[in-house]
C-alpha positions as CSV (number, residue, x, y, z in Angstrom):
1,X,15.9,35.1,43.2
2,X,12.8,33.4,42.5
3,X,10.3,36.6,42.8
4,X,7.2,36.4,40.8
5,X,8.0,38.7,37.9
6,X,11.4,37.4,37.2
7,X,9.4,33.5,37.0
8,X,6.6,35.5,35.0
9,X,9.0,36.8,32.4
10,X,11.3,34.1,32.1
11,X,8.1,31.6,31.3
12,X,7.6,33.3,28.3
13,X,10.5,34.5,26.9
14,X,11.2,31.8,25.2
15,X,7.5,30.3,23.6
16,X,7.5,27.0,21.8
17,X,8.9,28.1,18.0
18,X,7.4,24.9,16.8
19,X,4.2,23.5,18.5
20,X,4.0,19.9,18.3
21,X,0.8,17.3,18.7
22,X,-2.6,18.7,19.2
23,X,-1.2,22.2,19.9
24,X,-0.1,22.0,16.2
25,X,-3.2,21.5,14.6
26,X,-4.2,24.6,13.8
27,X,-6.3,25.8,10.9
28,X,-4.4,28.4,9.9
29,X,-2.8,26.9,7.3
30,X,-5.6,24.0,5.7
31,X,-8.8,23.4,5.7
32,X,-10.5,19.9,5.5
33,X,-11.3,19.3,2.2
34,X,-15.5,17.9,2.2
35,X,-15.5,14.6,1.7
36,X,-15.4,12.7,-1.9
37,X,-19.2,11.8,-3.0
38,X,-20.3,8.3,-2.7
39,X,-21.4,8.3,-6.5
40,X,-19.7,11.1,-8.9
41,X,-21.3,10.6,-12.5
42,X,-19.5,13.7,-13.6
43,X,-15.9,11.8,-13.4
44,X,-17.3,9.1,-16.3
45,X,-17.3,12.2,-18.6
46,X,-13.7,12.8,-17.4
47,X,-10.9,11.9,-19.5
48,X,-9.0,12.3,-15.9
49,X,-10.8,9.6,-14.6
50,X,-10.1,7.3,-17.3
51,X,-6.5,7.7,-17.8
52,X,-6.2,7.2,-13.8
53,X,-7.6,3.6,-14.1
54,X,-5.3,3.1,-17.1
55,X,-2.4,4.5,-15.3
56,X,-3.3,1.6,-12.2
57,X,-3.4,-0.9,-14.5
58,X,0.5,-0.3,-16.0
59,X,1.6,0.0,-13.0
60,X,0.3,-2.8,-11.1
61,X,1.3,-4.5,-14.7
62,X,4.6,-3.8,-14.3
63,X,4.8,-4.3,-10.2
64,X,3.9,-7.7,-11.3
65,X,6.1,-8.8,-14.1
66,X,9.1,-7.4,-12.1
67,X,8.4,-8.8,-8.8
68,X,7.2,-12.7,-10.1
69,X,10.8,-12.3,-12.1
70,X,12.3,-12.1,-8.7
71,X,10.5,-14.4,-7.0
72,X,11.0,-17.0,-9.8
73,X,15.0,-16.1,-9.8
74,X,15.0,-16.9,-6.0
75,X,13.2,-20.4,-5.6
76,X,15.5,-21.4,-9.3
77,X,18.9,-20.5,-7.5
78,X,20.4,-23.5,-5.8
79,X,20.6,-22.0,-2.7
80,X,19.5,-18.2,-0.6
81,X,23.6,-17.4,-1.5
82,X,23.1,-17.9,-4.8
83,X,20.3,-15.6,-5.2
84,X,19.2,-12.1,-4.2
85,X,17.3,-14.2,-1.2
86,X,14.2,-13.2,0.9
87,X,16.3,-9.6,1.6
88,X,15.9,-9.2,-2.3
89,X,12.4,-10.1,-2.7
90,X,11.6,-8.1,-0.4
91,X,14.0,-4.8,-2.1
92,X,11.9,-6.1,-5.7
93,X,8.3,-5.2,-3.8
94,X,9.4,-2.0,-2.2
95,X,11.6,-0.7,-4.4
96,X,8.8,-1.2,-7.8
97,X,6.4,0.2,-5.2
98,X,8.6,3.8,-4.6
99,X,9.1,3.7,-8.3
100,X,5.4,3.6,-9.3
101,X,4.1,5.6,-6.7
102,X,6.4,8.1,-7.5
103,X,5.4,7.8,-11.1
104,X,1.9,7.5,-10.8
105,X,0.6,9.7,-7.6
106,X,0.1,12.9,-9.2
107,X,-2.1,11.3,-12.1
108,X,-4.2,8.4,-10.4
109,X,-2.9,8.7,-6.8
110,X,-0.4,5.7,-6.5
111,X,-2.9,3.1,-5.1
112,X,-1.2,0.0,-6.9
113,X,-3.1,-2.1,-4.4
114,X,-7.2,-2.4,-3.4
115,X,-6.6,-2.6,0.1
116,X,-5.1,1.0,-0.5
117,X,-8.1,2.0,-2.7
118,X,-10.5,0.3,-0.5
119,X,-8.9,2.2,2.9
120,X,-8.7,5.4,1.3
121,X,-12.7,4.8,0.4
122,X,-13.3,4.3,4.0
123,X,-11.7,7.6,4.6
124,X,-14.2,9.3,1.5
125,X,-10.7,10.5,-0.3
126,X,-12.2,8.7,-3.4
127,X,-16.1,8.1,-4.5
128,X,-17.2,4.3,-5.0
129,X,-17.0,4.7,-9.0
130,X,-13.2,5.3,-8.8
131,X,-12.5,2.7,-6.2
132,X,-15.1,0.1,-7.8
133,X,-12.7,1.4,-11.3
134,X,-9.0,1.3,-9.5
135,X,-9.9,-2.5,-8.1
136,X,-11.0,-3.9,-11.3
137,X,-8.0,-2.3,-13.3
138,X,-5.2,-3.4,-10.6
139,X,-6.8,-6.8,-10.6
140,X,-6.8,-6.6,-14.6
141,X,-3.2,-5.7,-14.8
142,X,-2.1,-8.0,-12.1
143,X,-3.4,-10.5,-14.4
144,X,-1.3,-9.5,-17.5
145,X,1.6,-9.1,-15.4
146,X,2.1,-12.4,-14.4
147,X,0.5,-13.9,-17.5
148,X,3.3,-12.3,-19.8
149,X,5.8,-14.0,-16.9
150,X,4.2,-17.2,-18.0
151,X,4.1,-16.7,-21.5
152,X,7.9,-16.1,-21.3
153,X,9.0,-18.6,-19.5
154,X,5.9,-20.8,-19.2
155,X,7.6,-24.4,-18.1
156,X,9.9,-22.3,-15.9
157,X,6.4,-20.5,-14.4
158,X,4.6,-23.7,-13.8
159,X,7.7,-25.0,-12.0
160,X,8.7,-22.5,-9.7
161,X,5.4,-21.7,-7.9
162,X,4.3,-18.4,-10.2
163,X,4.9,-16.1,-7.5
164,X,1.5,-17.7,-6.2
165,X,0.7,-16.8,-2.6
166,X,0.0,-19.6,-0.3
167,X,0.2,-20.2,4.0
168,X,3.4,-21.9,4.3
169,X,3.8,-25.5,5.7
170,X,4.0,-25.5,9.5
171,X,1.8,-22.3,10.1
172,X,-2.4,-22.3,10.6
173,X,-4.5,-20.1,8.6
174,X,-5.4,-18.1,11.6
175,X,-1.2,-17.0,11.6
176,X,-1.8,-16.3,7.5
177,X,-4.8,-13.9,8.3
178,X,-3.1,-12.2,11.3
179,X,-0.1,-11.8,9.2
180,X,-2.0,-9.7,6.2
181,X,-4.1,-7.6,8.6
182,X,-1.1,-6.2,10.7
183,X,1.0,-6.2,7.2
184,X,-1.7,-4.4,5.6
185,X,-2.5,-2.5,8.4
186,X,1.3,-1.0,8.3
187,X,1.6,-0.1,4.8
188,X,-2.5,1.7,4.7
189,X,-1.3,3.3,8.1
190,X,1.7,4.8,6.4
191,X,0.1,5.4,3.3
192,X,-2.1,7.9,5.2
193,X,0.7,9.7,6.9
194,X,2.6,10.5,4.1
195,X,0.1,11.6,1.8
196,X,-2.1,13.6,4.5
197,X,-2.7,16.8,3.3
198,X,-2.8,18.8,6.6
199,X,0.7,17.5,6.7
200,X,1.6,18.7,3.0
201,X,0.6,22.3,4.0
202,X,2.4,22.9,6.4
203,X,5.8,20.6,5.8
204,X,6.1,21.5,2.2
205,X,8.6,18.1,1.6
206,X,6.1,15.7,2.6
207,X,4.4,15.0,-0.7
208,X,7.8,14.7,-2.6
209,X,8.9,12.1,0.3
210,X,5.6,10.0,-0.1
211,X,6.9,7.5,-2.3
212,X,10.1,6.7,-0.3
213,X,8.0,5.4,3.3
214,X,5.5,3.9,1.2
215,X,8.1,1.5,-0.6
216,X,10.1,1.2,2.8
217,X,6.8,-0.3,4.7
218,X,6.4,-2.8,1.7
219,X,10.0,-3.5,2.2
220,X,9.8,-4.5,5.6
221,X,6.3,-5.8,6.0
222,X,8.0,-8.7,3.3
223,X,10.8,-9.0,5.8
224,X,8.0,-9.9,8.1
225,X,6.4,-12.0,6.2
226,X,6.9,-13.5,3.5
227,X,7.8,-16.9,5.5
228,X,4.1,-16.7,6.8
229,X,2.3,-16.4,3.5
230,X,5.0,-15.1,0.7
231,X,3.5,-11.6,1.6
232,X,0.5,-10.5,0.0
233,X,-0.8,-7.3,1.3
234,X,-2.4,-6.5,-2.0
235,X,-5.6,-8.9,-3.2
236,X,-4.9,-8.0,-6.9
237,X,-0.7,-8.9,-6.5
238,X,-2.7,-12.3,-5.0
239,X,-5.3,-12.7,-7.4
240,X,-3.4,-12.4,-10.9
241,X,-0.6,-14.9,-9.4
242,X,-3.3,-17.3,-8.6
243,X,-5.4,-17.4,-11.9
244,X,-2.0,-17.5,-13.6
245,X,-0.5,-20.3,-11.9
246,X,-4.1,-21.8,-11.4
247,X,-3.1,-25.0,-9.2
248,X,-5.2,-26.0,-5.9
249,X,-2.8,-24.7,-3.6
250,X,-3.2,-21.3,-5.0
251,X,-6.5,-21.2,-4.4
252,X,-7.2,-23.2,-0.8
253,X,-6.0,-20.3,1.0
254,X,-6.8,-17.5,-1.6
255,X,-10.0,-15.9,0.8
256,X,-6.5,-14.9,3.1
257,X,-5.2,-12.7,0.9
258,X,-8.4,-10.5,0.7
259,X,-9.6,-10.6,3.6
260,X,-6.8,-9.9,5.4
261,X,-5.8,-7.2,3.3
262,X,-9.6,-5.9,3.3
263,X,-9.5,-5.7,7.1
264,X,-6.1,-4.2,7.6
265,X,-7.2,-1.5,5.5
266,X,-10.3,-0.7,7.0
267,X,-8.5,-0.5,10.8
268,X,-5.5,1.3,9.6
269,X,-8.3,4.1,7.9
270,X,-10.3,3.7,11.3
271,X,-7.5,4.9,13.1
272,X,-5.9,7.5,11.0
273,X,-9.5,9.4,11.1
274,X,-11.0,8.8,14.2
275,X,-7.3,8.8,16.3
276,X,-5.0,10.6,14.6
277,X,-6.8,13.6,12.7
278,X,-9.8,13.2,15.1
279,X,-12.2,14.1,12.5
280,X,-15.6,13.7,13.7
């Protein structure tokens, strides 16, 4: 009959069971780790830290070599209904990137890509050594990924582009550069949500479903586009194409694919630390 008590006691009944936003953010359950140290001299004695960078380099190798295959299959069919198409492409990128994350996260982390190694920096997950160590080993095996493509097939390489990124005909470089920082931006953003550790402590599925939105943003950042700039979103994917393939039009446009990458991993870490996790 609305009388105080009867309001009182039906109020709070029935509490929330499962808080949600800041209200769930409760320390109960984690702690903030400290940050990583700039400079760590103790990893280089670490046989951890060297099978990490070796483990970056296979498997940027590999995401390579698999995804330059596809590329190359495309652009030889006769036609996009002959072929696996852009949707394909795009399932080749994504899907090598849930397979190697998957294999690869618990030994090195997954990064497979500097922008990811160069965001996750930004946020101090990693010290400078490692990420200096990941970059040069993901560039090194984006190289011999796309240089055993060419030494297959090396008229066939030459011919169909190399998997070479470039800014397509018809679009300005200021579209190409937009297109890799929001691209980037979306795969570092989601790369921080599904491996954030507050989040792994208290949703014990998380870190076994890291790998599947990882791929899935990769997958849909090409659907995006890779009729802007073939997709790079990863300097080292960028790189070993270009000194493969080593034409001019790799290379007029190659500062894009860095850059870009570079800057929408350093907003995407910007905002998961200062907005999401508020971490002073």
């Amino acid at each position: 009959e609305g009388k105080e008590e009867d309001v009182r006691v039906g109020a709070n009944k029935f509490p929330e069971r499962q808080p949600i936003g800041t209200s769930a953010q409760s320390d109960k359950d984690y702690k903030e780790p400290p940050p990583a140290p700039l400079f760590e001299p103790g990893e280089l004695a670490s046989w951890s830290f060297w099978r990490a960078g070796i483990a970056e380099f296979i498997a940027t190798f590999l995401f390579l070599y698999i995804t330059v295959l596809t590329v190359m299959g495309v652009k030889r069919a006769p036609n996009m209904c002959a072929s696996v198409g852009i949707q394909g492409i795009a399932w080749a990128f994504g899907g090598m990137i849930f397979a190697l994350v998957y294999c690869t996260a618990g030994i090195s982390g997954g990064h497979i890509n500097p922008a990811v190694t160069f965001g996750l920096f930004l946020a101090r997950k990693l010290s400078l050594t490692r990420a200096v160590y990941y970059i040069v080993m993901q560039c090194l095996g984006a190289i011999c990924g796309a240089g055993v493509v060419k030494g297959s097939q090396p008229k066939q390489y030459q011919a169909l582009g190399g998997g070479a990124n470039t800014v397509a005909p018809g679009y300005t470089k200021g579209s190409g550069l937009g297109a890799e920082i929001i691209g980037t931006f979306v795969l570092v953003y989601t790369v921080f949500s599904a491996t954030d550790a507050k989040r792994n402590a208290r949703d014990s599925h998380v870190p076994i479903l890291a790998p599947l939105p990882i791929g899935f943003a990769v997958f849909l950042v090409h659907l995006a586009t890779i009729p802007i700039t073939g997709t790079g979103i990863n300097p080292a994917r960028s790189l070993g194409a270009a000194i493969i393939f080593n034409k001019d039009n790799a290379w007029d446009d190659h500062w894009v694919f860095w850059v870009g990458p570079f800057i929408g991993a350093a907003l995407a870490a910007l905002y998961h630390v200062i907005v999401i996790r508020a971490i002073p």
